[in-house]
Structures are given as C-alpha cells and as structure tokens.
mmCIF file of the N, C-alpha and C atoms, coordinates in Angstrom:
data_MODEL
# 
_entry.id   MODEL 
# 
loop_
_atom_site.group_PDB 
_atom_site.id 
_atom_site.type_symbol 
_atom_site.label_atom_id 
_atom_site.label_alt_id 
_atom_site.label_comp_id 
_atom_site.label_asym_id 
_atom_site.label_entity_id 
_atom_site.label_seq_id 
_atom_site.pdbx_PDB_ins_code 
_atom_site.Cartn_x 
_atom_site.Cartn_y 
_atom_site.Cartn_z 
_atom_site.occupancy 
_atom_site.B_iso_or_equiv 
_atom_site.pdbx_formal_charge 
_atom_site.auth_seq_id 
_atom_site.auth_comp_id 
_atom_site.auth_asym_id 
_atom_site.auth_atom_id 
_atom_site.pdbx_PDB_model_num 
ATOM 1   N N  . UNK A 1 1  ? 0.832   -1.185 0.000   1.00 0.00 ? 1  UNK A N  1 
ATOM 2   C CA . UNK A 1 1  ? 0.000   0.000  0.000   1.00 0.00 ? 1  UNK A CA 1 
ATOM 3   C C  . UNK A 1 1  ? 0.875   1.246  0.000   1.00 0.00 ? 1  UNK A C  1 
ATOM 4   N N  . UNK A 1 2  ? 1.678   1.314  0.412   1.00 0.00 ? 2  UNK A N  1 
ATOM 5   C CA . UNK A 1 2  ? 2.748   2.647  0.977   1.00 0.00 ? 2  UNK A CA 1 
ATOM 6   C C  . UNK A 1 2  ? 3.619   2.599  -0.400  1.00 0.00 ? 2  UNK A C  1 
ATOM 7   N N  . UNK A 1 3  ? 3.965   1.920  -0.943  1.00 0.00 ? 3  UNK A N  1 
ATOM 8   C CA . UNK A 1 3  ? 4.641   1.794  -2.142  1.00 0.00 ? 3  UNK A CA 1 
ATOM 9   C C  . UNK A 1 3  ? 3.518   2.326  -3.293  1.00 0.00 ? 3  UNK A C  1 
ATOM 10  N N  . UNK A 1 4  ? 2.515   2.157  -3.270  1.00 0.00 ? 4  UNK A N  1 
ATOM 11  C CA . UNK A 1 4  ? 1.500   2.303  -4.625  1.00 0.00 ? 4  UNK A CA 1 
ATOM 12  C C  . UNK A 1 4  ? 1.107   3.865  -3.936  1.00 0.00 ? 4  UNK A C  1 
ATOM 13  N N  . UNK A 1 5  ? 0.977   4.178  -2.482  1.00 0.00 ? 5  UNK A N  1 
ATOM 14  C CA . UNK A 1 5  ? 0.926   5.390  -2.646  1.00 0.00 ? 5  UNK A CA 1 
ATOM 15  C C  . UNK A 1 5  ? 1.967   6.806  -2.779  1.00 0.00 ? 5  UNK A C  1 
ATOM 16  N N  . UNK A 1 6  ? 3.066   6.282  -2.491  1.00 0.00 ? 6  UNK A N  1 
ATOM 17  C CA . UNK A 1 6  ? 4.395   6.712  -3.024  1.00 0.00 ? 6  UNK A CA 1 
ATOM 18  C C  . UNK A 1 6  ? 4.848   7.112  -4.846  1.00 0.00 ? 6  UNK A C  1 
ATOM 19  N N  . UNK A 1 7  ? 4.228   6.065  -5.622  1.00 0.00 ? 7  UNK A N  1 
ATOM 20  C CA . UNK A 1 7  ? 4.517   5.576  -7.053  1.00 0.00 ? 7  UNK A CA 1 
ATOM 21  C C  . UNK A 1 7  ? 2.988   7.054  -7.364  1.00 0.00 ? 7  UNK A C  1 
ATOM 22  N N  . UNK A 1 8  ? 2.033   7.076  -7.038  1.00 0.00 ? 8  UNK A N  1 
ATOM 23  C CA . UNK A 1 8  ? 1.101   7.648  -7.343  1.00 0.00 ? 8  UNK A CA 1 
ATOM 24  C C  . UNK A 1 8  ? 1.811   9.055  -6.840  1.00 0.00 ? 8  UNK A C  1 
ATOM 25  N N  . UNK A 1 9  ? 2.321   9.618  -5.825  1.00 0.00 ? 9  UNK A N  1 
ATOM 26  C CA . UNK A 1 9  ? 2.655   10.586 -5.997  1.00 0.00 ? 9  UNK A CA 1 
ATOM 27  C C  . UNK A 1 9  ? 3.657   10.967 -6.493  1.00 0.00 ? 9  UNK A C  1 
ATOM 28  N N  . UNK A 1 10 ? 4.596   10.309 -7.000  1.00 0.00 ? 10 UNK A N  1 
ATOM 29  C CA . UNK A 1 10 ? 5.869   10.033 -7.914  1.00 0.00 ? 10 UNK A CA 1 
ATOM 30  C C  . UNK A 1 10 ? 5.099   11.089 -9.508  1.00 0.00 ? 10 UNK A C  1 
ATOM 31  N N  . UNK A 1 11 ? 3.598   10.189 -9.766  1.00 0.00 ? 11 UNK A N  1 
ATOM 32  C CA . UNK A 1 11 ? 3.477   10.453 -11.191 1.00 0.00 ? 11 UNK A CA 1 
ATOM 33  C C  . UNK A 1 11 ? 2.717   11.840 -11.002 1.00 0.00 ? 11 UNK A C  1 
ATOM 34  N N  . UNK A 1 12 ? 2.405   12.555 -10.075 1.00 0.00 ? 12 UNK A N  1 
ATOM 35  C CA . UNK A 1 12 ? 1.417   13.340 -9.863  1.00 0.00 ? 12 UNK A CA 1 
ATOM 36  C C  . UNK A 1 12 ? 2.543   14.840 -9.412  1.00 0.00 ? 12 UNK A C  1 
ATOM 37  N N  . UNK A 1 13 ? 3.702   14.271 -9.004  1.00 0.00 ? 13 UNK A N  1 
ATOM 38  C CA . UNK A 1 13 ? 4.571   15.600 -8.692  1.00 0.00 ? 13 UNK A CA 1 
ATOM 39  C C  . UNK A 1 13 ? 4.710   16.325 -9.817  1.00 0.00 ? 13 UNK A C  1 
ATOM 40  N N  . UNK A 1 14 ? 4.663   17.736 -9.271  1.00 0.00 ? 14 UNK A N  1 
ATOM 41  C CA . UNK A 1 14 ? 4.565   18.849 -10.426 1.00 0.00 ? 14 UNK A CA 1 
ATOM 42  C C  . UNK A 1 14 ? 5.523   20.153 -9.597  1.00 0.00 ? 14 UNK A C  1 
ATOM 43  N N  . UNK A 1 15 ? 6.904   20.268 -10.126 1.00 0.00 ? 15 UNK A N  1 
ATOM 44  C CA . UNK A 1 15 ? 7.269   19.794 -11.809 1.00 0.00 ? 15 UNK A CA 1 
ATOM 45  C C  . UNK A 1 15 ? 7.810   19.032 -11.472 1.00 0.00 ? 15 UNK A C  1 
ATOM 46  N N  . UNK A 1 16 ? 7.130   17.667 -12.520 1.00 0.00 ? 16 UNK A N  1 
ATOM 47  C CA . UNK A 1 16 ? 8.187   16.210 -12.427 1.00 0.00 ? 16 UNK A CA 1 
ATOM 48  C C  . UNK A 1 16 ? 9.364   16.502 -12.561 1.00 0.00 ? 16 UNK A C  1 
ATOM 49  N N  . UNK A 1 17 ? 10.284  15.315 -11.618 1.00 0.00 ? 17 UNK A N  1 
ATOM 50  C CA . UNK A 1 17 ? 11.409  15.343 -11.398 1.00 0.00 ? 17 UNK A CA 1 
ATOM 51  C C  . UNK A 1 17 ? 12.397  14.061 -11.760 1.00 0.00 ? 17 UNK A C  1 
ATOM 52  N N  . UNK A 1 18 ? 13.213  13.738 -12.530 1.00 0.00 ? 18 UNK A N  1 
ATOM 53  C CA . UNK A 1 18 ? 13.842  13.104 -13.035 1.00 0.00 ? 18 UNK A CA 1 
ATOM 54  C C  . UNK A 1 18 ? 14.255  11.606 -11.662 1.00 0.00 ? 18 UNK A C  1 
ATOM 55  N N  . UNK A 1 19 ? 14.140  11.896 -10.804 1.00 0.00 ? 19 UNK A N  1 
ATOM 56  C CA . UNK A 1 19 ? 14.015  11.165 -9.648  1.00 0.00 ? 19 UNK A CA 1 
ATOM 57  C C  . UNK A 1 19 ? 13.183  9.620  -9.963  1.00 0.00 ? 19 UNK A C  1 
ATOM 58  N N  . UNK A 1 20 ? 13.825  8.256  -9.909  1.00 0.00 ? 20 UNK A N  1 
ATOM 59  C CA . UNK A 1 20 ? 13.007  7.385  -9.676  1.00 0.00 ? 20 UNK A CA 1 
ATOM 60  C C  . UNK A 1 20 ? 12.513  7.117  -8.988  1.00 0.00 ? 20 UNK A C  1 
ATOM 61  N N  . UNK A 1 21 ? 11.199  5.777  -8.713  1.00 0.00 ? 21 UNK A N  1 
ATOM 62  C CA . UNK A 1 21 ? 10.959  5.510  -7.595  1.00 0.00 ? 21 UNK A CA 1 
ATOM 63  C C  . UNK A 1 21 ? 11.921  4.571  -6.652  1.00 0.00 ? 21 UNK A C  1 
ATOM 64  N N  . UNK A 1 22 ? 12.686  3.963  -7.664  1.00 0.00 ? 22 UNK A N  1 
ATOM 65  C CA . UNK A 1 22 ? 13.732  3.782  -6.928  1.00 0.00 ? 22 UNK A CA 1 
ATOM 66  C C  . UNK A 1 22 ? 15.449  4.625  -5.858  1.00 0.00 ? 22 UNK A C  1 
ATOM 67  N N  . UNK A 1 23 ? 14.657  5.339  -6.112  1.00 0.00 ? 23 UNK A N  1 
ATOM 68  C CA . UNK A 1 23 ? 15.432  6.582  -5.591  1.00 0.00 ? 23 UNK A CA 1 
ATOM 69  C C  . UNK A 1 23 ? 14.618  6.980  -4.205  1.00 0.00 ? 23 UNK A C  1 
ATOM 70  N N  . UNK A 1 24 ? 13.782  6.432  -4.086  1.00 0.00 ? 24 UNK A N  1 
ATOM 71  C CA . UNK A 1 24 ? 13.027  6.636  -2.657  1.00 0.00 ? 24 UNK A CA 1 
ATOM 72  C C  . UNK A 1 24 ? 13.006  5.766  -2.022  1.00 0.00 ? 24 UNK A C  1 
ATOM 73  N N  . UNK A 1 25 ? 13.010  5.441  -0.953  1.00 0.00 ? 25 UNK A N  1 
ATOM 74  C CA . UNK A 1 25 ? 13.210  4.709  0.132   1.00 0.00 ? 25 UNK A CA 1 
ATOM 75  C C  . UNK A 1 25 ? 11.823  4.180  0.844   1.00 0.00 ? 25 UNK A C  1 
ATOM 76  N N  . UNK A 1 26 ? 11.309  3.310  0.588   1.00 0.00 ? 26 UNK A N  1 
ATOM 77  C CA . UNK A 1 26 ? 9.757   2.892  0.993   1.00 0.00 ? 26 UNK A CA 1 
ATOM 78  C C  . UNK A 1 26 ? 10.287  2.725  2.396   1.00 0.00 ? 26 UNK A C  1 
ATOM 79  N N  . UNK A 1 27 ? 11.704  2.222  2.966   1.00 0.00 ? 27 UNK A N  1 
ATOM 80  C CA . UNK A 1 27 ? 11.570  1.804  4.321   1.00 0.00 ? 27 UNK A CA 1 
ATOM 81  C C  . UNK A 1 27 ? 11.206  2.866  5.145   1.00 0.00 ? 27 UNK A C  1 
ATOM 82  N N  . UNK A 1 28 ? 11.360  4.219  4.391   1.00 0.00 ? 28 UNK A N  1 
ATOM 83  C CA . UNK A 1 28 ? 11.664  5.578  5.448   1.00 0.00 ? 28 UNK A CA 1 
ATOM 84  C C  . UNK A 1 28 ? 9.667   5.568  5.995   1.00 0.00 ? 28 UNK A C  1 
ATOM 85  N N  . UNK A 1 29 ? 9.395   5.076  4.986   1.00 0.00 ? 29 UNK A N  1 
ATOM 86  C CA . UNK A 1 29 ? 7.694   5.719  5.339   1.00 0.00 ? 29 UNK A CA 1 
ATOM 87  C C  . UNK A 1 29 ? 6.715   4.547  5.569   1.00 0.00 ? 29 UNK A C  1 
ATOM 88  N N  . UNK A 1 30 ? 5.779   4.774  6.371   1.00 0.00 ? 30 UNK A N  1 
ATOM 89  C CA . UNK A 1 30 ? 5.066   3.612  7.209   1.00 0.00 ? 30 UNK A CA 1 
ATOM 90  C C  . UNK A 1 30 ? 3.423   4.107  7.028   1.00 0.00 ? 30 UNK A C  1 
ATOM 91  N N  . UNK A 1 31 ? 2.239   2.826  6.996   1.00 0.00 ? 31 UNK A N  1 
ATOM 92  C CA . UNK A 1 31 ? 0.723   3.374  7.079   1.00 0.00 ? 31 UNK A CA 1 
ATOM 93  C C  . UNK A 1 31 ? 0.245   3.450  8.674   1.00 0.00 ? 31 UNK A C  1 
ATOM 94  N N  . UNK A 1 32 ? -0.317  4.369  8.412   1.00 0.00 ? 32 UNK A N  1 
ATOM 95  C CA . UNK A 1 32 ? -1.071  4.674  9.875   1.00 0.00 ? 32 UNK A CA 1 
ATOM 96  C C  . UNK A 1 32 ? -2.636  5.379  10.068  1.00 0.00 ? 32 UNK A C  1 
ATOM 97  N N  . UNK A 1 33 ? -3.406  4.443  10.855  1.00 0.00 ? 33 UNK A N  1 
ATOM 98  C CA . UNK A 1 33 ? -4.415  4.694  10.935  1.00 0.00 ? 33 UNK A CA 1 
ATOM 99  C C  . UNK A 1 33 ? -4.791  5.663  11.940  1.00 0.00 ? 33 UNK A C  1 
ATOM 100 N N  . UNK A 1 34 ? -5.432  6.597  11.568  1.00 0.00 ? 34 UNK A N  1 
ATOM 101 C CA . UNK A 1 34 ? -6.219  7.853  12.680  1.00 0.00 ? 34 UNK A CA 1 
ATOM 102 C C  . UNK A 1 34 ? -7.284  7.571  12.778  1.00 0.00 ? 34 UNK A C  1 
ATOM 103 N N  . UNK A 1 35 ? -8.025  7.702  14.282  1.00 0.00 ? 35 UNK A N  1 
ATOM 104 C CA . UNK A 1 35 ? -9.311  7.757  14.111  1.00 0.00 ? 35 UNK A CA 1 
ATOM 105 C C  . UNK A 1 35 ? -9.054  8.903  15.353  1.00 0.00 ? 35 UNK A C  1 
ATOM 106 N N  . UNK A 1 36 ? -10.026 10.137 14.509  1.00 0.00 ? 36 UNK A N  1 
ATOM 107 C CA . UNK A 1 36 ? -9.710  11.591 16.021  1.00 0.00 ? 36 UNK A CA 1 
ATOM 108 C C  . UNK A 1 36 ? -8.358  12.130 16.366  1.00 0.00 ? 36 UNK A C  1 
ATOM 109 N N  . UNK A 1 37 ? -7.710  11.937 17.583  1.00 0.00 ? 37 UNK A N  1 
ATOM 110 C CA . UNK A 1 37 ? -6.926  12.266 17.819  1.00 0.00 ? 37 UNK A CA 1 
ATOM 111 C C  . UNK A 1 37 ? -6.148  10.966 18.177  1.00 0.00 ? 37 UNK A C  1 
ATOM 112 N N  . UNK A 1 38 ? -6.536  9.801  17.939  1.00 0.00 ? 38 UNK A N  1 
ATOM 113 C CA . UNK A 1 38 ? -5.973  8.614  18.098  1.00 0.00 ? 38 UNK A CA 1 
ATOM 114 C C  . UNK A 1 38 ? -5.096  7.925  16.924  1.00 0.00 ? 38 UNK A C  1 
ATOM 115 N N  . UNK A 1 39 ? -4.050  7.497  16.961  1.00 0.00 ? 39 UNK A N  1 
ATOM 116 C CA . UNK A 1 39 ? -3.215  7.071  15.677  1.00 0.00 ? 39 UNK A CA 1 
ATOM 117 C C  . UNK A 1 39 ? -2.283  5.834  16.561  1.00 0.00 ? 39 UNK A C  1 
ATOM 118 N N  . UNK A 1 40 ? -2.449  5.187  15.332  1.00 0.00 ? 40 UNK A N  1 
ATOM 119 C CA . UNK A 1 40 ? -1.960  3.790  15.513  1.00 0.00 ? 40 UNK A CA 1 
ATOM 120 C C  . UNK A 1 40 ? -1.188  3.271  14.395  1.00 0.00 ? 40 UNK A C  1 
ATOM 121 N N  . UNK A 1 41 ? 0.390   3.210  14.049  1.00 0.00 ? 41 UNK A N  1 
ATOM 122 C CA . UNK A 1 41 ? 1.280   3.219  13.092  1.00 0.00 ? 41 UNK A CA 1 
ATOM 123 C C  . UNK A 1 41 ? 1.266   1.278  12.595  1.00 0.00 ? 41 UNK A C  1 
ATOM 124 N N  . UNK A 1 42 ? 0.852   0.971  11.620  1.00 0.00 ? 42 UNK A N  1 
ATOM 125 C CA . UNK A 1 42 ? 0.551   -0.370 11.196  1.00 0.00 ? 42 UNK A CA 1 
ATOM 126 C C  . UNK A 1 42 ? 1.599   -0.788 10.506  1.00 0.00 ? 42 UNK A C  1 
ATOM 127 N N  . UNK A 1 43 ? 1.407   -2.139 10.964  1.00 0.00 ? 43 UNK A N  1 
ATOM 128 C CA . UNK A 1 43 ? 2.662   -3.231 10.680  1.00 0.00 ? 43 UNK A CA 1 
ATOM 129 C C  . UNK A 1 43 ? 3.621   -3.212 9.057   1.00 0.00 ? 43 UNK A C  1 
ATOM 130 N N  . UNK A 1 44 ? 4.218   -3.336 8.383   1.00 0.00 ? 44 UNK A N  1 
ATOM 131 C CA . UNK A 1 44 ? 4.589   -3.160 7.329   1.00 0.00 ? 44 UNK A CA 1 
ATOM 132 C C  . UNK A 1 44 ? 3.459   -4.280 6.430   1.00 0.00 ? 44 UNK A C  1 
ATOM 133 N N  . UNK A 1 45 ? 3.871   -5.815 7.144   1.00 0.00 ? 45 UNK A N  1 
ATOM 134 C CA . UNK A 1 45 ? 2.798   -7.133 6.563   1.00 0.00 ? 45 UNK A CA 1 
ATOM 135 C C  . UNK A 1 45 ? 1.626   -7.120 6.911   1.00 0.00 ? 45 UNK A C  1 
ATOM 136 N N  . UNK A 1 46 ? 1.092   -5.703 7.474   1.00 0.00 ? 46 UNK A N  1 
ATOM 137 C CA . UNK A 1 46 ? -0.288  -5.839 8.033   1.00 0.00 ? 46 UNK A CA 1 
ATOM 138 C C  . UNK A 1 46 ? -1.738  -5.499 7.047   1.00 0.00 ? 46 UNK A C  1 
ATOM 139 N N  . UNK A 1 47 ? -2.493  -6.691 6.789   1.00 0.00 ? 47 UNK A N  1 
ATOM 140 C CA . UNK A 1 47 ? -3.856  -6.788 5.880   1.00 0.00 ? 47 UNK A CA 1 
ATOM 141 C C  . UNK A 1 47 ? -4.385  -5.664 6.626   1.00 0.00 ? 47 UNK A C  1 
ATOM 142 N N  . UNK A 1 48 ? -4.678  -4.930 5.358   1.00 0.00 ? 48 UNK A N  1 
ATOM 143 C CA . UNK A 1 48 ? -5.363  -3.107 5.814   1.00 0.00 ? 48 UNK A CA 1 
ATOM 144 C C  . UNK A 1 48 ? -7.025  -4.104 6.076   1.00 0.00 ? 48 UNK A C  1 
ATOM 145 N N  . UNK A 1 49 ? -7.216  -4.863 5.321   1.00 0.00 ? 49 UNK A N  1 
ATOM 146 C CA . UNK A 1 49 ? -8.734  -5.459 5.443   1.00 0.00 ? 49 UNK A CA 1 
ATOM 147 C C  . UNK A 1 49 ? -9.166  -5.806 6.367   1.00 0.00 ? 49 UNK A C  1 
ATOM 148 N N  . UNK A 1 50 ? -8.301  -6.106 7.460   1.00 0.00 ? 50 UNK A N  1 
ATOM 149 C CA . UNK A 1 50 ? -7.999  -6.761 8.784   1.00 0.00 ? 50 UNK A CA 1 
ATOM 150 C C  . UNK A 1 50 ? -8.165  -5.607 10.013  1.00 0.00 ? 50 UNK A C  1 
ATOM 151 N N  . UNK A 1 51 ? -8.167  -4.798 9.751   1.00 0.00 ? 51 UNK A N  1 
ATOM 152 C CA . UNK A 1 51 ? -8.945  -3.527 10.622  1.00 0.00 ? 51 UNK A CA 1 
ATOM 153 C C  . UNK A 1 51 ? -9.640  -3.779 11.153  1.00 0.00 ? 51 UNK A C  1 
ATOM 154 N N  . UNK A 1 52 ? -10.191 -3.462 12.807  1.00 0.00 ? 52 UNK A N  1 
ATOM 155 C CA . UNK A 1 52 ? -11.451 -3.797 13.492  1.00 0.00 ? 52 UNK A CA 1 
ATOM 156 C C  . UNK A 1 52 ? -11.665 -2.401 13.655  1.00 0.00 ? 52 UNK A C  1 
ATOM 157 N N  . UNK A 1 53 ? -12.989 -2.515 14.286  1.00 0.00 ? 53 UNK A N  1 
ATOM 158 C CA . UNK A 1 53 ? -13.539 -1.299 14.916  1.00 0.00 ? 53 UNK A CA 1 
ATOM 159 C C  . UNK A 1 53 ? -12.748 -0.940 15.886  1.00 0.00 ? 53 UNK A C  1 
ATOM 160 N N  . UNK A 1 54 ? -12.798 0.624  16.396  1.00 0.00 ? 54 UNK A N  1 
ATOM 161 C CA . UNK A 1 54 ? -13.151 1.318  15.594  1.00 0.00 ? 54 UNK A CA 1 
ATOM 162 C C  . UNK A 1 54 ? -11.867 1.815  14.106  1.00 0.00 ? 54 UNK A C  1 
ATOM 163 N N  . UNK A 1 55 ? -10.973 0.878  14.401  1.00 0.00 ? 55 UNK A N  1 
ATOM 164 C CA . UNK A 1 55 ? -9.891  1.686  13.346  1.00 0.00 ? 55 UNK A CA 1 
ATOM 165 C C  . UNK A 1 55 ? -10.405 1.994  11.804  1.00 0.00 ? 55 UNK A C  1 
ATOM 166 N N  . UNK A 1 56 ? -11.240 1.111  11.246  1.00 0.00 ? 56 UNK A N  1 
ATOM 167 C CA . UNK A 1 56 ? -11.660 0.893  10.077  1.00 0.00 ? 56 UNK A CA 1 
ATOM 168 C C  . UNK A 1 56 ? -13.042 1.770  9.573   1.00 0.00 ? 56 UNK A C  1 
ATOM 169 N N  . UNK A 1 57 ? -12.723 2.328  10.743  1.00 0.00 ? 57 UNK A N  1 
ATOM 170 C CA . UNK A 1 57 ? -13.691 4.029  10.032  1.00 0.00 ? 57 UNK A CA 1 
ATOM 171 C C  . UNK A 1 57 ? -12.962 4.893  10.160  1.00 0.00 ? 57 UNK A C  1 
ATOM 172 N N  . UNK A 1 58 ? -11.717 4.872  10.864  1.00 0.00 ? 58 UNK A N  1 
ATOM 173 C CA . UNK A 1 58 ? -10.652 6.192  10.785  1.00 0.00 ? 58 UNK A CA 1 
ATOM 174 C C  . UNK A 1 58 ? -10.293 5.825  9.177   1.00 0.00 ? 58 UNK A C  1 
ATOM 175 N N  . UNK A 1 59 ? -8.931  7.004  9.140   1.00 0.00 ? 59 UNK A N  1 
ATOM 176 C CA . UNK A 1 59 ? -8.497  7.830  7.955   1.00 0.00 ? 59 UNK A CA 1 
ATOM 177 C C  . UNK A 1 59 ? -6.834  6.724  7.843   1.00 0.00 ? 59 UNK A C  1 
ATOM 178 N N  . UNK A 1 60 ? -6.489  6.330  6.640   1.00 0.00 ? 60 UNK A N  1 
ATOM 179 C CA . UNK A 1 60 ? -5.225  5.705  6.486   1.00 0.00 ? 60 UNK A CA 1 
ATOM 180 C C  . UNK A 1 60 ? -4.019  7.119  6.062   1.00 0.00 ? 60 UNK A C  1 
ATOM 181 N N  . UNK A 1 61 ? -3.377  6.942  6.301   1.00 0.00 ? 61 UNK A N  1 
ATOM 182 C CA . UNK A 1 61 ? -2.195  7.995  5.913   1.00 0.00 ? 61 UNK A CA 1 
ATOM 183 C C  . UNK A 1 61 ? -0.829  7.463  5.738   1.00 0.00 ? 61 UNK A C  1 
ATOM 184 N N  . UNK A 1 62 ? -0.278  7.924  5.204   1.00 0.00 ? 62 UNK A N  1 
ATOM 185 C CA . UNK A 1 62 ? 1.479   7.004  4.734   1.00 0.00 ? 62 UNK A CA 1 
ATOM 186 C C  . UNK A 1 62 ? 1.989   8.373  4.864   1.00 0.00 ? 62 UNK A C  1 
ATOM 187 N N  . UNK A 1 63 ? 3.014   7.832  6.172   1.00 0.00 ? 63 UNK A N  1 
ATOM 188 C CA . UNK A 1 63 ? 3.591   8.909  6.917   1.00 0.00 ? 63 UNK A CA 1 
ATOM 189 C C  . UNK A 1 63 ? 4.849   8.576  6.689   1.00 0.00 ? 63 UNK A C  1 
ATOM 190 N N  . UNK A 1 64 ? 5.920   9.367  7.342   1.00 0.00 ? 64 UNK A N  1 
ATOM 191 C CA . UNK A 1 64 ? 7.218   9.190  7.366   1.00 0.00 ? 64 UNK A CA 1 
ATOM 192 C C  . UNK A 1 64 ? 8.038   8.578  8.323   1.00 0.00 ? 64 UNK A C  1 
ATOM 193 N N  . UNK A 1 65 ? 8.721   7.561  8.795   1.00 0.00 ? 65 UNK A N  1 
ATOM 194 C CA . UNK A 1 65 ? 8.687   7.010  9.874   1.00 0.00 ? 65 UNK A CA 1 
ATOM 195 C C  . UNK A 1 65 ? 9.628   8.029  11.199  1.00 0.00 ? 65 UNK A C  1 
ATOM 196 N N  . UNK A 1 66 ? 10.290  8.776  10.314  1.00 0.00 ? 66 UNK A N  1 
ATOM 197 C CA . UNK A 1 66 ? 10.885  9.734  11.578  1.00 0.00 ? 66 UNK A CA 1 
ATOM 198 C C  . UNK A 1 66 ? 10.075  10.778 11.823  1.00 0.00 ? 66 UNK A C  1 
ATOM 199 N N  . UNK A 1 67 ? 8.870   11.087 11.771  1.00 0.00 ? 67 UNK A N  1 
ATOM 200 C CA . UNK A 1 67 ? 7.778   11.821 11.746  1.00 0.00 ? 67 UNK A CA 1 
ATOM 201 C C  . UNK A 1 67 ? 6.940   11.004 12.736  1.00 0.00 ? 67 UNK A C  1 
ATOM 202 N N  . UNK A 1 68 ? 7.151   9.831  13.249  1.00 0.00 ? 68 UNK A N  1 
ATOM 203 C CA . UNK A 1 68 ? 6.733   9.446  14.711  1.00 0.00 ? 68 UNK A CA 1 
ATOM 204 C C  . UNK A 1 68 ? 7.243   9.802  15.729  1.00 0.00 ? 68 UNK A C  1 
ATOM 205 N N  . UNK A 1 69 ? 8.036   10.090 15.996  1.00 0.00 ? 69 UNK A N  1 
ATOM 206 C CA . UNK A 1 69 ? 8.505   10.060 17.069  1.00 0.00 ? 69 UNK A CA 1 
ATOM 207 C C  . UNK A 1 69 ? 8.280   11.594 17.953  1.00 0.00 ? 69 UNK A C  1 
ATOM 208 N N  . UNK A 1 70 ? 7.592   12.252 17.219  1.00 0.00 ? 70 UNK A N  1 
ATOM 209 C CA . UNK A 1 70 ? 6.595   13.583 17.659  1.00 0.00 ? 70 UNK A CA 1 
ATOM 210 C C  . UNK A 1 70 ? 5.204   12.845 18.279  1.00 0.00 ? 70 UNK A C  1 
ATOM 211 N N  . UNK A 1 71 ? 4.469   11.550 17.663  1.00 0.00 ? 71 UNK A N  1 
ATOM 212 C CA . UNK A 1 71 ? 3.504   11.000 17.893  1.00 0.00 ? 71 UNK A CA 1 
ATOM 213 C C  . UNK A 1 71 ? 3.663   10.010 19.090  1.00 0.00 ? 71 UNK A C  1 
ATOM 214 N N  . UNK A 1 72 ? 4.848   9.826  19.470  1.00 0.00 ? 72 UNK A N  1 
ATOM 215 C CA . UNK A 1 72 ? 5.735   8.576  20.429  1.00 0.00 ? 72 UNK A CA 1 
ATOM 216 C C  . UNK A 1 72 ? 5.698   9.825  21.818  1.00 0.00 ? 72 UNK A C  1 
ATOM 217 N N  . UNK A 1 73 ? 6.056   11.379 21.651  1.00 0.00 ? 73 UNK A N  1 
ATOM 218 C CA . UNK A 1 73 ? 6.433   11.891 22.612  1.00 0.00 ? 73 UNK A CA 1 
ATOM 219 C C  . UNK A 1 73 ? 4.715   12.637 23.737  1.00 0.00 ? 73 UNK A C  1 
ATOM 220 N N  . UNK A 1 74 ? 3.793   12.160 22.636  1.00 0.00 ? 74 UNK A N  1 
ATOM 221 C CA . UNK A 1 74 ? 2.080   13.016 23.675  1.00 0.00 ? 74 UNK A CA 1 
ATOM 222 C C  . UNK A 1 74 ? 1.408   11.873 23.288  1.00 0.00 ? 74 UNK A C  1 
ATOM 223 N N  . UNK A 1 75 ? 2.606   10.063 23.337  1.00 0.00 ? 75 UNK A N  1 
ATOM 224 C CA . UNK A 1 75 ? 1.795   9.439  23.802  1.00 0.00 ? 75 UNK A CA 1 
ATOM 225 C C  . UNK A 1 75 ? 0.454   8.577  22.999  1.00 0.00 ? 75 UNK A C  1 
ATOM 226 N N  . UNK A 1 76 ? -0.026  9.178  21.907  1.00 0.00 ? 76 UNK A N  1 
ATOM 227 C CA . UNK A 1 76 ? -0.698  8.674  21.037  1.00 0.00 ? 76 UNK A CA 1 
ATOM 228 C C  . UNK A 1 76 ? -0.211  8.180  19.747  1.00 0.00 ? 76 UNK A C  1 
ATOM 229 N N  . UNK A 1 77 ? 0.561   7.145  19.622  1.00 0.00 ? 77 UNK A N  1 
ATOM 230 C CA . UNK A 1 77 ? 1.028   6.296  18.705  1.00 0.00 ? 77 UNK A CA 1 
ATOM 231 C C  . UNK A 1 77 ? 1.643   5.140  19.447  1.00 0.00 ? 77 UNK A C  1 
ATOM 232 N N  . UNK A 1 78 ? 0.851   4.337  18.633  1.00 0.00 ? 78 UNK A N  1 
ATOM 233 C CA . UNK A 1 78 ? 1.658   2.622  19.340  1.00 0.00 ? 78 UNK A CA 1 
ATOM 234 C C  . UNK A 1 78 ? 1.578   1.332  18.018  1.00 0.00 ? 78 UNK A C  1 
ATOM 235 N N  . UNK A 1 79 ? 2.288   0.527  17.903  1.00 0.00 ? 79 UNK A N  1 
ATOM 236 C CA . UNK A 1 79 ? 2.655   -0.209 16.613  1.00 0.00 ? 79 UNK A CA 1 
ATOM 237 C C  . UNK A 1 79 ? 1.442   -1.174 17.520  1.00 0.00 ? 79 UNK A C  1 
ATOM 238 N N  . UNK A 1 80 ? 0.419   -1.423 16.286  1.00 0.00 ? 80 UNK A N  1 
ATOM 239 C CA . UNK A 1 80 ? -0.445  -2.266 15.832  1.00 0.00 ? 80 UNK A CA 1 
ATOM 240 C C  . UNK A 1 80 ? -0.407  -4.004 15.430  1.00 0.00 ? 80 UNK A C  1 
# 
C-alpha cells in the first residue's frame, strides 16, 4: 500500500522530477491509521482489510517514519 501510494505521488509531482521511484526509500515511510486524535502506526505485513472497529472508520495515511517520534512523545502512537 505505501509503495503504490508513493509511485502515485511520484506520477502526480509537479514539476516532475527526473528522480526514480527507486530513488526513494519505501523503508523511510510507514501506514497509519487515525481515528480523532488517536493514531496507531501499522505493521509493514499488516492486511489493511484486517482492521477492526473502531480503526476501520478512521483515515489511512502514509507517513514518514521519523515523523513518529513527535507521535511517540504526547503518547498517542503505538505499533499495531
């Protein structure tokens, strides 16, 4: 999932940039589910289909993985 949404913004950057997608680093960035003010950073092998309530009415987002550790420090982020 984080890879296809990476590749999609690859083709959508404006002004395209000679940059592959191999030139990006999928390990750097991770999916994470919000619901409110609640966020929960999901497994790399983790079936998005596999969501329970309430996560699976929150919002998915493909974040950056050093961009947790703001979410690690007030407490609301924990690996899924």
């Amino acid at each position: 999932v984080v890879e296809l949404v990476l590749e999609q913004l690859a083709k959508i950057q404006s002004p395209p940039t000679h940059l592959e997608m191999n030139a990006v680093d999928v390990d750097n960035f991770c999916l994470v589910a919000v619901v409110g003010a609640r966020e929960r950073r999901l497994k790399d092998d983790f079936a998005v289909t596999r969501l329970q309530s309430p996560w699976n009415k929150g919002r998915l987002f493909v974040r950056r993985r050093s961009a947790l550790l703001a979410a690690v420090e007030y407490g609301n982020e924990a690996a899924v």
